[in-house]
C-alpha positions as CSV (number, residue, x, y, z in Angstrom):
1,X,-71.1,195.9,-24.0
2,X,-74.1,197.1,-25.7
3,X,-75.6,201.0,-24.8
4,X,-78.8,202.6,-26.0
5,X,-78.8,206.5,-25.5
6,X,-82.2,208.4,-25.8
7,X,-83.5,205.5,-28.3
8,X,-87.7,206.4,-29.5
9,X,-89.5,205.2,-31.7
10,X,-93.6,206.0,-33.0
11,X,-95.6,204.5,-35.7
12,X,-98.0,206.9,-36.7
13,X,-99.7,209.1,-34.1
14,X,-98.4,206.0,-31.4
15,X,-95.3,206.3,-30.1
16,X,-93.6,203.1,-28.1
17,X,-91.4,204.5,-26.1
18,X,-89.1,207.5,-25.8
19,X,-85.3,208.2,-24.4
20,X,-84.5,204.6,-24.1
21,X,-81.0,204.6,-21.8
22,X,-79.8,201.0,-21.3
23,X,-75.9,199.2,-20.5
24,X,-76.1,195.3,-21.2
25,X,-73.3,194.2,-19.0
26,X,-71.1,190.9,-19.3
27,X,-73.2,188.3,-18.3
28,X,-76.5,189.5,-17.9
29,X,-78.9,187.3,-19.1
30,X,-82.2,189.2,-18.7
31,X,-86.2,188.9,-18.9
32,X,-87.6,191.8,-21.0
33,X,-91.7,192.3,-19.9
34,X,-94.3,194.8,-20.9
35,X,-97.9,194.8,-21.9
36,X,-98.6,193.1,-25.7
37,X,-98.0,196.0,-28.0
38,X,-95.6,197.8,-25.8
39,X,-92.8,197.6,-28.5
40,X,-90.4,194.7,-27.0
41,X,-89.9,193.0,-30.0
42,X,-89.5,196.6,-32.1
43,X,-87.0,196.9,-29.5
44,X,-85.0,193.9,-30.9
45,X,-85.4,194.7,-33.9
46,X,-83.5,197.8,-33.6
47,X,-80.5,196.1,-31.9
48,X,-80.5,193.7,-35.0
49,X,-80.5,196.7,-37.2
50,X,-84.0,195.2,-38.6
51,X,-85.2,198.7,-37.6
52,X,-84.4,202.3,-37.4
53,X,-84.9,204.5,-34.3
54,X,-86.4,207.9,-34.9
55,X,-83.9,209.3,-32.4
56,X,-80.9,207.5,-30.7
57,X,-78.1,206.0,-30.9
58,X,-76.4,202.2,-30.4
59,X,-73.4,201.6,-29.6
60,X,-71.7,198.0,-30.1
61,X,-68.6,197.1,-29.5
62,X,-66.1,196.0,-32.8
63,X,-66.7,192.1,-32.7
64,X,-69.3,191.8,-30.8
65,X,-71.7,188.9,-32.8
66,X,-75.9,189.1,-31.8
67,X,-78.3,186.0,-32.5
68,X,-81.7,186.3,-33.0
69,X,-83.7,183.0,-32.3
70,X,-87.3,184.3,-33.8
71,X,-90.9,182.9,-33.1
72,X,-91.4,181.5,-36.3
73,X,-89.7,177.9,-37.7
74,X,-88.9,178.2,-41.1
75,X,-86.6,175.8,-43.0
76,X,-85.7,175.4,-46.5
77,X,-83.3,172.2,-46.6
78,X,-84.1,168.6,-47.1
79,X,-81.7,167.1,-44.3
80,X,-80.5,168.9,-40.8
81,X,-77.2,168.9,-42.3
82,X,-77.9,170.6,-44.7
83,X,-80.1,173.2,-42.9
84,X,-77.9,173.7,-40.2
85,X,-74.5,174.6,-42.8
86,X,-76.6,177.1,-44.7
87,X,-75.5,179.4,-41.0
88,X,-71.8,178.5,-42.0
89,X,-69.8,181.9,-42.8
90,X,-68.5,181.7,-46.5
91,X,-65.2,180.7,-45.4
92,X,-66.5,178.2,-43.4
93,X,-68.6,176.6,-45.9
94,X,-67.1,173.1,-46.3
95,X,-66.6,172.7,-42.5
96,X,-69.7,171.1,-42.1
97,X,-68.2,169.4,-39.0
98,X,-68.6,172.8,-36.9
99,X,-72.3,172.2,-37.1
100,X,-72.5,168.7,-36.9
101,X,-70.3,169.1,-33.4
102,X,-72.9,171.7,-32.4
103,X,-76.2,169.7,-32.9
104,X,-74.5,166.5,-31.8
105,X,-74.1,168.5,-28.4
106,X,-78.3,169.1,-28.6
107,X,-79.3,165.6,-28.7
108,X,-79.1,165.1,-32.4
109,X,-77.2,161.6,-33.7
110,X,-75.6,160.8,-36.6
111,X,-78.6,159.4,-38.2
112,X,-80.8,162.6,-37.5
113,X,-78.4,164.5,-39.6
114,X,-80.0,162.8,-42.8
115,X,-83.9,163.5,-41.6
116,X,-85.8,165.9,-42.7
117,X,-86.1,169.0,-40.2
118,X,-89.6,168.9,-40.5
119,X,-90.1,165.5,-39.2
120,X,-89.0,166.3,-35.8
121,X,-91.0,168.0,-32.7
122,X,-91.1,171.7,-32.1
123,X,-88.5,170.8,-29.7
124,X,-85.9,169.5,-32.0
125,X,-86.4,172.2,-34.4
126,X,-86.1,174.9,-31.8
127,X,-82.7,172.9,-31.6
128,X,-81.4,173.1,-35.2
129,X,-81.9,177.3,-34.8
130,X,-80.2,177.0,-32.0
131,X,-77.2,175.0,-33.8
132,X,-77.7,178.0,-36.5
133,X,-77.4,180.5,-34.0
134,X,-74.4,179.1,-32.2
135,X,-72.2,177.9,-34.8
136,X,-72.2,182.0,-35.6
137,X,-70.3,182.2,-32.3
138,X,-72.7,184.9,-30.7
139,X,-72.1,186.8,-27.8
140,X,-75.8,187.9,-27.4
141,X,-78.9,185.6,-27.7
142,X,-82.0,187.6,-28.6
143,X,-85.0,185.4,-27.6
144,X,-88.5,186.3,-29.0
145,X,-91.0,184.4,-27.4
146,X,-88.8,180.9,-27.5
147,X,-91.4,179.0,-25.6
148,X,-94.0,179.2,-27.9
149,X,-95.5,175.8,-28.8
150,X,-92.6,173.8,-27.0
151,X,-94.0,171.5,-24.8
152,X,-92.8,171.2,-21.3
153,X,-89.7,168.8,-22.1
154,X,-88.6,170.9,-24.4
155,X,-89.0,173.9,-22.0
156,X,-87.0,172.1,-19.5
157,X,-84.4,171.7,-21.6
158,X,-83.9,175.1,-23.6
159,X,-84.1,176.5,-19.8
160,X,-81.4,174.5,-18.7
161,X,-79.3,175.1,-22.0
162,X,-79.8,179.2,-21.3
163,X,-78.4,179.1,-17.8
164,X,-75.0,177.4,-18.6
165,X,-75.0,179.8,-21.7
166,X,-71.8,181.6,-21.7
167,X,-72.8,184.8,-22.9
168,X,-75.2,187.3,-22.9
169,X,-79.1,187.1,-22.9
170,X,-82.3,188.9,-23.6
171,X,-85.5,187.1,-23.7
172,X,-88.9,188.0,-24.3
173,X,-91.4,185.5,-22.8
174,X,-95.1,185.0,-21.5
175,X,-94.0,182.4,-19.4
176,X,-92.8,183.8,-16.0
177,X,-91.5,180.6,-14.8
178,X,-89.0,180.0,-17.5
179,X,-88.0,183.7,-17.6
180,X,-87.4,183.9,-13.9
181,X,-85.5,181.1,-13.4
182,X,-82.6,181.8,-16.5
183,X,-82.0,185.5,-15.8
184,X,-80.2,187.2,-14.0
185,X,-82.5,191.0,-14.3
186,X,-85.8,192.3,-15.4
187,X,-86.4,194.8,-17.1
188,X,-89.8,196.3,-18.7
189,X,-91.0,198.8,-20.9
190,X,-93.4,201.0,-18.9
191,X,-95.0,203.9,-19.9
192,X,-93.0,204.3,-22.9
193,X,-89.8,204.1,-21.0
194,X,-87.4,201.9,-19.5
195,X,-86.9,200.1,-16.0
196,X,-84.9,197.1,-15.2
197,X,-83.7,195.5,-11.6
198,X,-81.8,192.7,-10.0
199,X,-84.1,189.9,-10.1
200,X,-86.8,188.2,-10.9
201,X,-90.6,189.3,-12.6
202,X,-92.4,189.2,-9.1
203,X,-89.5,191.5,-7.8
204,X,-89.7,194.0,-10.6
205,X,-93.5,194.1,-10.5
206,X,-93.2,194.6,-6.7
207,X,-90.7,197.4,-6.7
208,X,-92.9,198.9,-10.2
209,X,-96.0,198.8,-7.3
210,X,-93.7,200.8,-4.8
211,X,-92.8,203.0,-7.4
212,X,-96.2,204.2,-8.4
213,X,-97.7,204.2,-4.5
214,X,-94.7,206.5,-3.6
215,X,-95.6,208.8,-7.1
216,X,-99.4,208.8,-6.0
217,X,-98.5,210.3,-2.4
218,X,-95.8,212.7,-3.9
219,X,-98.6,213.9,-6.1
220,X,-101.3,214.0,-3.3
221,X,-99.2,216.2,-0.8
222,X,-97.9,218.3,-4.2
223,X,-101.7,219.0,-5.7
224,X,-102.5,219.9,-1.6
225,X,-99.6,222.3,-2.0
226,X,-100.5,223.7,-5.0
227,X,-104.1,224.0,-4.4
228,X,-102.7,226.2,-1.1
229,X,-100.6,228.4,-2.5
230,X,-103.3,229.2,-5.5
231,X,-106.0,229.7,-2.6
232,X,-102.9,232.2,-1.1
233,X,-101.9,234.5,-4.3
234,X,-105.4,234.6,-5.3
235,X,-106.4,236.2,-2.0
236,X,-103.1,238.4,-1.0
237,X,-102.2,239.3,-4.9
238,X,-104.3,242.5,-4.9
239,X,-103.8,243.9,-1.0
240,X,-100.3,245.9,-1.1
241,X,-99.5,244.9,1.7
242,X,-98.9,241.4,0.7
243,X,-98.1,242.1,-2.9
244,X,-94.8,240.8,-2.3
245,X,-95.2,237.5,-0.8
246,X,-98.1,236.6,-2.9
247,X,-95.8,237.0,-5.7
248,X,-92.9,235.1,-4.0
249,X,-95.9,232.2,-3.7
250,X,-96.5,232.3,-7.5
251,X,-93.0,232.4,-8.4
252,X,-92.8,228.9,-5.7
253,X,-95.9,228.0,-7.8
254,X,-94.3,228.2,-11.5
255,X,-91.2,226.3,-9.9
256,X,-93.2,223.4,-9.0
257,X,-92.8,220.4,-11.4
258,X,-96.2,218.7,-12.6
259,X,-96.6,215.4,-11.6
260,X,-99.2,214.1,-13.8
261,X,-101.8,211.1,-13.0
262,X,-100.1,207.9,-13.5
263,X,-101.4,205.5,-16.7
264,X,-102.0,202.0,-16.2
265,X,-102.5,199.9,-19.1
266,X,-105.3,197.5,-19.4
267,X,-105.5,194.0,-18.1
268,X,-107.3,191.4,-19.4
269,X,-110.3,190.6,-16.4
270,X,-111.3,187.0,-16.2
271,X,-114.5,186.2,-14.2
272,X,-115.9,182.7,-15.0
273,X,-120.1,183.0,-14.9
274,X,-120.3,180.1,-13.0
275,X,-123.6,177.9,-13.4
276,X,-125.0,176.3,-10.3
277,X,-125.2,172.5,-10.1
278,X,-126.4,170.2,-7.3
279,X,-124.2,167.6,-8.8
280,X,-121.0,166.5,-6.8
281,X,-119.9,164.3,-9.9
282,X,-119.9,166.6,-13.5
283,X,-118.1,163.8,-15.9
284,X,-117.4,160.6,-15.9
285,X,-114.9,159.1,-18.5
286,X,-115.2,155.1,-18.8
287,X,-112.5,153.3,-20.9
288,X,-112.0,156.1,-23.7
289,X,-110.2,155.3,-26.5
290,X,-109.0,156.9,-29.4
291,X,-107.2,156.5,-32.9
292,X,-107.5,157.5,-36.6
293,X,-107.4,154.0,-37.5
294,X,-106.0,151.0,-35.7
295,X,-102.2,151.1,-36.5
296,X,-102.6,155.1,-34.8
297,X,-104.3,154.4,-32.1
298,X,-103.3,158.1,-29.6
299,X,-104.6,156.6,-26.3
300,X,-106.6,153.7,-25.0
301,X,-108.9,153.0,-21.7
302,X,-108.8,156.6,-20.2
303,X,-111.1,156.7,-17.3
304,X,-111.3,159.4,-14.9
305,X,-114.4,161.3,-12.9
306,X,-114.3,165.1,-12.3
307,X,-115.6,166.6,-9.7
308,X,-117.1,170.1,-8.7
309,X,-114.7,172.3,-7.8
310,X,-111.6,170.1,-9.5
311,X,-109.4,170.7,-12.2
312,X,-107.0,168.3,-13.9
313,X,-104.2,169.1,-16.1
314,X,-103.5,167.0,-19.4
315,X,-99.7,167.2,-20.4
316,X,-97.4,165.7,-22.3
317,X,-95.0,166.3,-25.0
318,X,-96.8,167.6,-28.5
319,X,-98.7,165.3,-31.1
320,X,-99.5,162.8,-28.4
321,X,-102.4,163.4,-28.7
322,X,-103.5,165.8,-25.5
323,X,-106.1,168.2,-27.4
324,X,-107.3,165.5,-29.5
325,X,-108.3,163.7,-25.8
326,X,-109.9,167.3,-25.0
327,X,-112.3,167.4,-28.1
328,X,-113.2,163.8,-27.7
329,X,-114.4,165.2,-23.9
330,X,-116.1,168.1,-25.6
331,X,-117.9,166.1,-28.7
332,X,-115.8,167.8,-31.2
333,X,-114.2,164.3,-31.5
334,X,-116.4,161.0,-31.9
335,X,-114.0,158.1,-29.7
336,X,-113.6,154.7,-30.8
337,X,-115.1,153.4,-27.6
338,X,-115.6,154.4,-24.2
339,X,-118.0,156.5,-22.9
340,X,-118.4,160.3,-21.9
341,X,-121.4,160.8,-19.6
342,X,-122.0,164.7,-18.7
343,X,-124.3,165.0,-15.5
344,X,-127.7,166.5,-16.8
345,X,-126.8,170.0,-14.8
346,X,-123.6,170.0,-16.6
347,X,-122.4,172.6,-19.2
348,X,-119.4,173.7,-20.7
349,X,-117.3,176.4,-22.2
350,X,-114.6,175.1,-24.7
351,X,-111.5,176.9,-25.7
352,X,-109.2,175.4,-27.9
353,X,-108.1,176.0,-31.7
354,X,-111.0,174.2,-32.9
355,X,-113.4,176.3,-31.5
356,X,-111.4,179.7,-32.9
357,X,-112.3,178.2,-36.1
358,X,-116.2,178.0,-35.9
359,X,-115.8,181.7,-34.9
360,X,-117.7,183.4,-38.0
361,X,-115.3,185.5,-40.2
362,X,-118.6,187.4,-40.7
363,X,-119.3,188.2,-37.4
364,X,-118.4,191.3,-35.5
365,X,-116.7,190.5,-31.8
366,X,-119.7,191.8,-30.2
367,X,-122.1,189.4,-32.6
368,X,-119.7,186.2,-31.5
369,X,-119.9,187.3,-27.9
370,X,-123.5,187.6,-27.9
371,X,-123.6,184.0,-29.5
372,X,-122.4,183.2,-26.1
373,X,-125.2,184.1,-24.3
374,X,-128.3,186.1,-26.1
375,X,-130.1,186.9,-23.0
376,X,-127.8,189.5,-22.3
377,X,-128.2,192.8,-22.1
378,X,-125.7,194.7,-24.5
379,X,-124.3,196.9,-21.7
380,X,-122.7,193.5,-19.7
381,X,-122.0,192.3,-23.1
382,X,-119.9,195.7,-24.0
383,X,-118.5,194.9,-20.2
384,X,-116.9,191.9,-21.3
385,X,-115.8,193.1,-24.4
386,X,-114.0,195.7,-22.4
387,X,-112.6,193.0,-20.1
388,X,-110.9,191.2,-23.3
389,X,-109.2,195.0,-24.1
390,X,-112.2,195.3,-27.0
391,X,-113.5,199.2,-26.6
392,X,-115.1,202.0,-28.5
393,X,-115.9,200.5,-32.2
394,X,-113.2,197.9,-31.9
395,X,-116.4,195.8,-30.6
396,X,-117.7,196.7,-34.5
397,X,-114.6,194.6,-36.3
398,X,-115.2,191.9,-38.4
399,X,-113.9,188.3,-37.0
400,X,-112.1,188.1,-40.5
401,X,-110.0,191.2,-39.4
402,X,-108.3,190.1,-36.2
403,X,-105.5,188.6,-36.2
404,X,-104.5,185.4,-33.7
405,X,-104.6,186.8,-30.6
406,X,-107.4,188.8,-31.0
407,X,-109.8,185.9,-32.2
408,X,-108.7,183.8,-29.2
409,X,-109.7,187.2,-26.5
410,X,-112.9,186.5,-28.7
411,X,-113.4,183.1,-27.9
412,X,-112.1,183.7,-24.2
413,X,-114.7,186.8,-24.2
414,X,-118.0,184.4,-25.6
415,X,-117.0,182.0,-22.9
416,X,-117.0,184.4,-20.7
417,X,-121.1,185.4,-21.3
418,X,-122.0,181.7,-21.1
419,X,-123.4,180.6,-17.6
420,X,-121.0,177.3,-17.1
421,X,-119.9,174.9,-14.7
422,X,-116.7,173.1,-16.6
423,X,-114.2,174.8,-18.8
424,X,-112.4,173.5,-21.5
425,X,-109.1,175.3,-21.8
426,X,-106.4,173.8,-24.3
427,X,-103.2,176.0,-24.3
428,X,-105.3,178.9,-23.0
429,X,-102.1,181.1,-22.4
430,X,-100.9,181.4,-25.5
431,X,-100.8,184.8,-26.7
432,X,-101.6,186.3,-23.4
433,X,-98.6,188.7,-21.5
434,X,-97.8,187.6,-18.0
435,X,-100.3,189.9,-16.3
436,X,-103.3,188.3,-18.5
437,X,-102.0,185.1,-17.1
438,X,-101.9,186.3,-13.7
439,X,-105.5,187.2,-14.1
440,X,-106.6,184.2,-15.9
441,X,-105.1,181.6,-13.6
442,X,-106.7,183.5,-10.5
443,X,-110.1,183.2,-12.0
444,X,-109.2,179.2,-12.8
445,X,-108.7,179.1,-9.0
446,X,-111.7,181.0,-8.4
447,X,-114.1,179.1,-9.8
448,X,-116.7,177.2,-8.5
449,X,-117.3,174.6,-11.5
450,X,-114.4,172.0,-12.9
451,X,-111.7,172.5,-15.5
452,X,-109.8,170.9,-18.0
453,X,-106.8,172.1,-18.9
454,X,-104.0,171.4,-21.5
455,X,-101.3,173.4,-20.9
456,X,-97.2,173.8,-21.3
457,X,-97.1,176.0,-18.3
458,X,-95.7,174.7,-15.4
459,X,-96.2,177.4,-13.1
460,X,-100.5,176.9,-14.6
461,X,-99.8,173.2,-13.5
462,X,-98.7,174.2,-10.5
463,X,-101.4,176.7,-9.1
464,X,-104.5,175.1,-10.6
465,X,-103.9,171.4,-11.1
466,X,-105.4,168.7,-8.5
467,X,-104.9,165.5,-10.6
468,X,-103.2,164.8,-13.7
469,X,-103.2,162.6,-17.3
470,X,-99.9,162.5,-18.6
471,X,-99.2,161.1,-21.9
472,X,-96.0,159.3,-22.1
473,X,-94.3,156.9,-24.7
474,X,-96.8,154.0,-24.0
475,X,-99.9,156.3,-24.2
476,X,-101.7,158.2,-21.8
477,X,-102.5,157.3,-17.9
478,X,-103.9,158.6,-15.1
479,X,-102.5,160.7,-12.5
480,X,-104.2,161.1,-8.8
481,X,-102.0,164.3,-8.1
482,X,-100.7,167.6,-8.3
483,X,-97.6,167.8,-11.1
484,X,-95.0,168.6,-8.1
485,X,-96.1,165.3,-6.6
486,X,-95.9,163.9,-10.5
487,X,-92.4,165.4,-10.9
488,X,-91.1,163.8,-7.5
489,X,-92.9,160.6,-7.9
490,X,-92.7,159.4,-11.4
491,X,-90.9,162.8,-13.3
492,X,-90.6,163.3,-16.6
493,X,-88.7,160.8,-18.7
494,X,-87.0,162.0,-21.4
495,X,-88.2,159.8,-24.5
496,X,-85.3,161.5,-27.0
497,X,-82.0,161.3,-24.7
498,X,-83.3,157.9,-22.8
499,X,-82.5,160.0,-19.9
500,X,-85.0,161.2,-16.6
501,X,-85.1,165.0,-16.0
502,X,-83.9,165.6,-12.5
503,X,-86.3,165.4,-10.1
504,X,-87.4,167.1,-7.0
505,X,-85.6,166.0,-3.7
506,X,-87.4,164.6,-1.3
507,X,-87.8,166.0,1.5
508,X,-88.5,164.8,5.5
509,X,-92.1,166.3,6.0
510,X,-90.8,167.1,9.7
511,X,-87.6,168.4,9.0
512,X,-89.2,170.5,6.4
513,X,-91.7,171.8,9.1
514,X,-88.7,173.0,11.3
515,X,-86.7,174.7,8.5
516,X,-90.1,176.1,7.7
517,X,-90.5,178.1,11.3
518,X,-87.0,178.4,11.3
519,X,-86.9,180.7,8.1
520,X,-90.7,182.2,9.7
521,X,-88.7,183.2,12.5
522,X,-85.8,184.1,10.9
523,X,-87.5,186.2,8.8
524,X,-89.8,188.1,11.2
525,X,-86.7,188.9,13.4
526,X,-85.2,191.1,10.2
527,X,-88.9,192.3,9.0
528,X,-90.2,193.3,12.4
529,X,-88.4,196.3,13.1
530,X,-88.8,197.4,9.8
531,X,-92.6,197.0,9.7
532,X,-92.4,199.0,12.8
533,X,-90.2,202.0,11.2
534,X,-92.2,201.7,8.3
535,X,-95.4,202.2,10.3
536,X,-94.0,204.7,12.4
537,X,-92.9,207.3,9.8
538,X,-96.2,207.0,8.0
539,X,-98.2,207.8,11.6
540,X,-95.2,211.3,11.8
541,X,-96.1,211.9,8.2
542,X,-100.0,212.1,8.6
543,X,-99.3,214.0,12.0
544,X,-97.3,216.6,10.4
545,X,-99.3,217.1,7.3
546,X,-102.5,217.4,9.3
547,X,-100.2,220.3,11.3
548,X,-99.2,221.7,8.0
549,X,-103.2,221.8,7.0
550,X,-104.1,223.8,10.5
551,X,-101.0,226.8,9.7
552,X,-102.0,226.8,6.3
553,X,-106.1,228.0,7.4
554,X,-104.3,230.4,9.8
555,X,-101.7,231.9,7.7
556,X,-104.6,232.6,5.4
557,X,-106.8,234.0,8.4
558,X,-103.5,236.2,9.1
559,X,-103.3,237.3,5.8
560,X,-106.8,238.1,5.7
561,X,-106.4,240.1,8.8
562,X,-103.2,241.9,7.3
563,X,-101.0,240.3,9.9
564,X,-97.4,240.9,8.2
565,X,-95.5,239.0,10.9
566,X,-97.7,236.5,11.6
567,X,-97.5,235.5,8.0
568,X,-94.1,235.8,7.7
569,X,-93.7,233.5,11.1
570,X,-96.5,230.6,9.6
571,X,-95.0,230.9,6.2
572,X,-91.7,229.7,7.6
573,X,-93.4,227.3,9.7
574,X,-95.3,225.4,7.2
575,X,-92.2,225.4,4.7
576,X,-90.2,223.4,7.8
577,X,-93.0,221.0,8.3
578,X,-93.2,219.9,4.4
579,X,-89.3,220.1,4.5
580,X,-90.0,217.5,7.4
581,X,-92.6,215.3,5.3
582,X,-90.2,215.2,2.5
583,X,-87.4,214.1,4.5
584,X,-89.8,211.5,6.3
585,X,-91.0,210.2,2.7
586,X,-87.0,209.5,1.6
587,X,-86.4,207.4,4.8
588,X,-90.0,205.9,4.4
589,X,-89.4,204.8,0.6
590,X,-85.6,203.5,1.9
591,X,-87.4,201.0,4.5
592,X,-90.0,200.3,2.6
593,X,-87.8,198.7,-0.1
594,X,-85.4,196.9,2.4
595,X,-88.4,195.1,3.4
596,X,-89.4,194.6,0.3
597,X,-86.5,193.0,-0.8
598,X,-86.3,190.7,2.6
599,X,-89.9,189.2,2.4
600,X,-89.2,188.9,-1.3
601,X,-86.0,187.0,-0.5
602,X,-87.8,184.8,2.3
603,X,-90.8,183.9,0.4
604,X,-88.6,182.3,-2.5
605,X,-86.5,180.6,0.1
606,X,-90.0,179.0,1.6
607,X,-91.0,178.3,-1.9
608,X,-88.3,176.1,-2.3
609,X,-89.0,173.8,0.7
């Protein structure tokens, strides 16, 4: 299989990451994470040979085929057949059939072959890559950010076309739901190096916490040490006497390795202002409708109310019109009747694409941000500039500089300094990494107003969502429930194969409340004793290092006092006791990750019920 050895790479004075080591394995299919910028798609673009490492080396094995399916949908054919032979090898350049085999297996018919590749949804031309890809015969998919701009029936199916894959995968992907449930492994770029695991995102991010908690406590009781045996040679160094151990102390000193501090890259930190509102009722939709003219009509006799402290989802496979319903809400959008009627408390914050535009090329972020709220003083305002990752004179660039991303951490930032009591949100997770998200759905749930959301995100759906508008093949209707409850009551029907998606089982409510307490029981029966252990050695490690403390103040008094044997007696002492602490830390670090990895594996297993 593929190896990387001691693979770096640096752009200028920043360097990505450095001594790379990596095995892909047969049938691996794995999630690669790691803050925007981190260098994950640099890193594919080495294995492709796009790139060259500064140091390193890859090895591949003779034969061994790599696909690249990229971000960006490009096609320069008039028909799908067409498009999809121009992957043929040049031997292969008349078997058209290879292909045709290939896309007939994605959904495509005979027909579609003859259509134009830009008349189908992102979906569909996700699929003719994918044909591209495959009729190559690779062993390794490289995915860049395949979700992007797919909507969730697409997802669904690229996610269940990955997991019967036959090779080998590596996907980079904001969205933690799909990644976690094709691969097999995680691994992320952290701190300019490498880490991978067994298992899903919230496993590696869990065992990357344990990592760094049992770093910080190696580094406390080291910089104790340290600090000791300075206070030591700098007091004995000079008296003959203890000449000799004072330089045995600094030659223990030199020895030491230096642990430095830890550095955690910025998140993203969403915090809503909410605006307070005696109202219980903050919209009320009445028979909305909707069309550019009356053969395209998008949706017809929407009527919903949102409450404080409710947010409702609007999905729905794309150009059916879900952000179009959103700016109609907002008054970016005049419908063709129906009305929209905003308590007089109300106020909103709107992101969406629209709104990125009316951002003022002009502008510098910290001009758009204070558009957002003028009131305030420029020390919160450089406080939320901050919070969208904008520091130091970055807050001084010109809107017509930033690229994507940037302009929608803008827009996220200007809402941000407005006092409001309903959001807006349409695909508000695009372009954010999976910790951004994290933080951004939290504050969703946190706050006290109501939301509108259009989103692709299923796990989003699934946190935030209390009630639904799904737009279907006859329009868009009303949903009075969370999306699980949508999958297991309606589900998603899959307009392009004429086929439903599978939906969730149903389950007995009171036989899913005994295997519930069964697995609660089961679980605390392994974890107990653990927990117990756990707490145990951390009580024995305090204990002895407080002991350790005490023999360190004499065996400086002894010194002091010239003491030779005394010193020589503590000295021996105190190196016992942090042998014991170190022993103590191993089996702590041991149990810590066995129960880990138990309430890890219980919690999916309850998540599933």
């Amino acid at each position: 299989m593929i190896e990387l050895s001691n693979i770096s790479k640096s752009y200028a004075q920043k360097e990505l990451f450095s001594n790379l080591n990596f095995r892909l394995n047969s049938g691996n299919k794995i999630g690669l994470v790691g803050r925007n910028g981190s260098g994950k798609s640099t890193l594919f673009k080495i294995i492709l040979g796009e790139e060259h490492s500064d140091d390193g080396t890859i090895s591949i094995p003779k034969g061994y085929k790599i696909g690249s399916l990229k971000q960006h949908l490009v096609f320069t054919e008039k028909t799908v057949r067409q498009e999809g032979a121009l992957a043929l090898s040049e031997e292969d350049q008349y078997n058209v059939y290879k292909v045709e085999k290939i896309l007939f297996g994605l959904g495509f018919t005979q027909d579609d072959l003859e259509k134009d590749p830009m008349s189908f949804s992102g979906g569909y031309q996700i699929r003719i890559n994918l044909a591209k890809l495959l009729v190559t015969e690779p062993n390794l998919l490289l995915l860049d950010e395949p979700t992007n701009y797919l909507d969730i029936l697409s997802l669904r199916w690229l996610k269940s076309f990955l997991k019967t894959f036959p090779g080998e995968v590596i996907i980079i992907t904001h969205d933690r739901n799909f990644m976690d449930s094709v691969t097999t492994h995680t691994m992320g770029l952290v701190r300019r190096n490498l880490e991978i695991i067994p298992g899903n995102t919230h496993k590696f991010y869990a065992q990357l916490a344990s990592n760094d908690e049992h770093f910080e406590k190696q580094k406390l009781s080291q910089d104790r040490k340290r600090k000791e045996l300075e206070e030591f040679i700098a007091k004995n160094k000079a008296r003959a006497s203890t000449a000799a151990q004072a330089q045995s102390k600094q030659k223990e000193l030199d020895k030491m390795e230096d642990l430095g501090s830890l550095v955690h890259d910025s998140t993203l930190d969403f915090d809503f202002n909410y605006k307070d509102t005696p109202a219980k009722v903050l919209l009320d939709i009445k028979d909305v409708s909707f069309g550019y003219s009356s053969d395209n009509i998008l949706f017809k006799d929407i009527s919903f109310t949102l409450k404080k402290g409710e947010t409702l989802g609007i999905i729905g496979k794309n150009g059916k019109g879900k952000s179009t319903l959103l700016n109609v809400i907002a008054g970016e959008l005049k419908q063709l009747s129906g009305k929209v009627d905003y308590h007089g408390s109300s106020t909103f914050g709107h992101f969406g694409q629209t709104n990125i535009d009316h951002l003022n090329p002009a502008n510098t972020i910290m001009d758009e941000i204070y558009l957002g709220n003028p009131k305030l003083p420029e020390a919160i305002v450089r406080g939320i500039s901050a919070s969208m990752m904008f520091t130091g004179d970055d807050i001084k660039k010109k809107v017509s500089l930033l690229s994507g991303g940037e302009k929608s951490r803008v827009m996220l930032g200007k809402i941000l300094a407005t006092d409001v009591n309903i959001l807006f949100l349409d695909e508000p997770t695009n372009h954010l990494d999976m910790e951004s998200i994290d933080s951004l759905t939290k504050a969703i749930e946190n706050f006290d107003g109501s939301c509108i959301v259009v989103t692709h995100s299923e796990e989003l759906l699934r946190r935030v969502c209390d009630r639904l508008i799904i737009f279907s093949k006859g329009g868009a209707d009303y949903f009075d429930g969370g999306y699980d409850d949508f999958l297991e009551k309606i589900g998603w029907e899959d307009e392009d194969l004429g086929e439903k998606v599978k939906k969730a089982p149903k389950i007995n409510k009171k036989d899913n409340k005994k295997q519930r307490t069964f697995l609660i029981n089961e679980r605390n029966k392994l974890t107990s004793p653990l927990k117990k252990k756990v707490d145990k050695l951390e009580s024995e490690i305090m204990e002895i290092e407080d002991i350790i403390e005490t023999e360190q103040h004499e065996l400086i008094q002894a010194s002091n006092a010239g003491d030779n044997s005394k010193v020589i007696e503590l000295s021996k002492t105190v190196r016992e006791n942090e042998q014991k602490v170190e022993d103590k830390f191993e089996e702590l670090e041991i149990s810590q990750l066995k129960l880990d990895e138990i309430t890890e594996e219980y919690e999916e297993k309850l998540n599933h019920l």
